[in-house]
N, C-alpha and C positions, 0 to 999 in steps of 0.2 A: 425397460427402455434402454437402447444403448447408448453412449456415450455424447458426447456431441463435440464437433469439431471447434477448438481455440484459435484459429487460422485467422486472423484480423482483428484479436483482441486489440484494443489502444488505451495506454494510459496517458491520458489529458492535464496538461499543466495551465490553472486560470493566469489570467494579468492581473488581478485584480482591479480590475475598472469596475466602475460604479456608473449607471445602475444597471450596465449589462455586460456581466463579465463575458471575455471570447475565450474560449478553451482550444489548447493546439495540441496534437498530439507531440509526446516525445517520438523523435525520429531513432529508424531501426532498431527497436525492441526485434527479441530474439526468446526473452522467456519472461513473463507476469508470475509474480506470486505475492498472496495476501488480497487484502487485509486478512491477519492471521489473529482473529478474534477469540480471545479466553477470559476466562471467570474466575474470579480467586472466589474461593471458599470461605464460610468465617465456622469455625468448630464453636457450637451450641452443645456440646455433652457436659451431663452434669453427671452428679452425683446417684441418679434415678432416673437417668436413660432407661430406655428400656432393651434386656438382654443384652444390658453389658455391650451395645455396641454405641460405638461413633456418631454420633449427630451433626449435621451439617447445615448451612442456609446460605443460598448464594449470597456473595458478595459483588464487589465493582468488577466490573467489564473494562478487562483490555483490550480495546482495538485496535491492539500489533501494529505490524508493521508491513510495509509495500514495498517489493525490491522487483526493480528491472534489469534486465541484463540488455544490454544491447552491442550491436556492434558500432564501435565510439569511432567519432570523428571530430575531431578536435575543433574544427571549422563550425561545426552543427552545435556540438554538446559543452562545449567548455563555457559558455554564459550558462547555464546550470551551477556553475560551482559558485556564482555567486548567490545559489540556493542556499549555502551551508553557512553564509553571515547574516544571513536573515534571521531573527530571533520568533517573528510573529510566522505562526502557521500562513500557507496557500495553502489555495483548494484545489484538487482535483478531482477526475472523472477515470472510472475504468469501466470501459466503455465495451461490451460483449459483441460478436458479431453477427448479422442477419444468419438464420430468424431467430434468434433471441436478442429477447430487448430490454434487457437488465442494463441499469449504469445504476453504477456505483460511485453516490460524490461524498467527498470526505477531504475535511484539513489536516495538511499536515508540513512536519518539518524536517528536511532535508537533514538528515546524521549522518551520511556514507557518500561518498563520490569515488570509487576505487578503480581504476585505470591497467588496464595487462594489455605488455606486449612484448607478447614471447617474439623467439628468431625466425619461427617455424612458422608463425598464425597470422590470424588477424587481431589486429587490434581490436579490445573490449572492454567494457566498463559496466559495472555496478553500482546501481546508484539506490540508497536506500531513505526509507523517509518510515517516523515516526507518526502516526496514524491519532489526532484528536479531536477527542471527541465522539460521537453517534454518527457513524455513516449512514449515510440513507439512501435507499434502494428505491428504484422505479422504474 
């Protein structure tokens, strides 16, 4: 099968309201990546391995982390920065687009708000968030 087009990905930031959170996408994302999900190992080799090699057993699951790029607008994104005083995870959605219908929700917490503005460009920002807990898929 080939590829499938990214064209209207969105990553969704909750309110947290109770008991029906509303989700809004972040404005002008440019590139999605993550959750960047890995495993640490735990080494089980003993003395009577066998052949002398390496023995392993998974261990905890990191559920990385989520960085968007977008093109920033100070008017739009700068209430975002008061993502990064917040101690307690939001949830978000990363939201696939027609016809795939995968969203992925997951807490997490705002570590990076990073701002470039070359003489030459547009203005851009990077904003990265800490991934806790079990994302779930549906």
């Amino acid at each position: 099968m080939a590829g499938r087009d990214g064209f209207g990905t969105l990553l969704k930031r909750g309110d947290g309201a109770t008991p029906t959170e509303v989700f809004t996408a972040i404005a002008n994302p440019t590139n999605i990546s993550g959750p960047n999900l890995t495993r640490n190992t735990i080494d089980v080799t003993a003395h009577d391995s066998p052949n002398r090699h390496m023995e392993f057993v998974g261990g905890l699951i990191n559920p990385g982390e989520v960085s968007i790029d977008i093109n920033y607008d100070p008017d739009v994104h700068d209430t975002l920065v008061e993502d990064l005083e917040d101690e307690d995870p939001r949830n978000y959605q990363l939201v696939f687009p027609a016809p795939i219908t995968a969203t992925w929700a997951f807490a997490a917490v705002m570590t990076g708000f990073q701002q470039t503005a070359p003489y030459d460009g547009k203005l851009t920002a990077t904003l990265t968030f800490q991934v806790s807990g079990k994302p779930t898929i549906s």
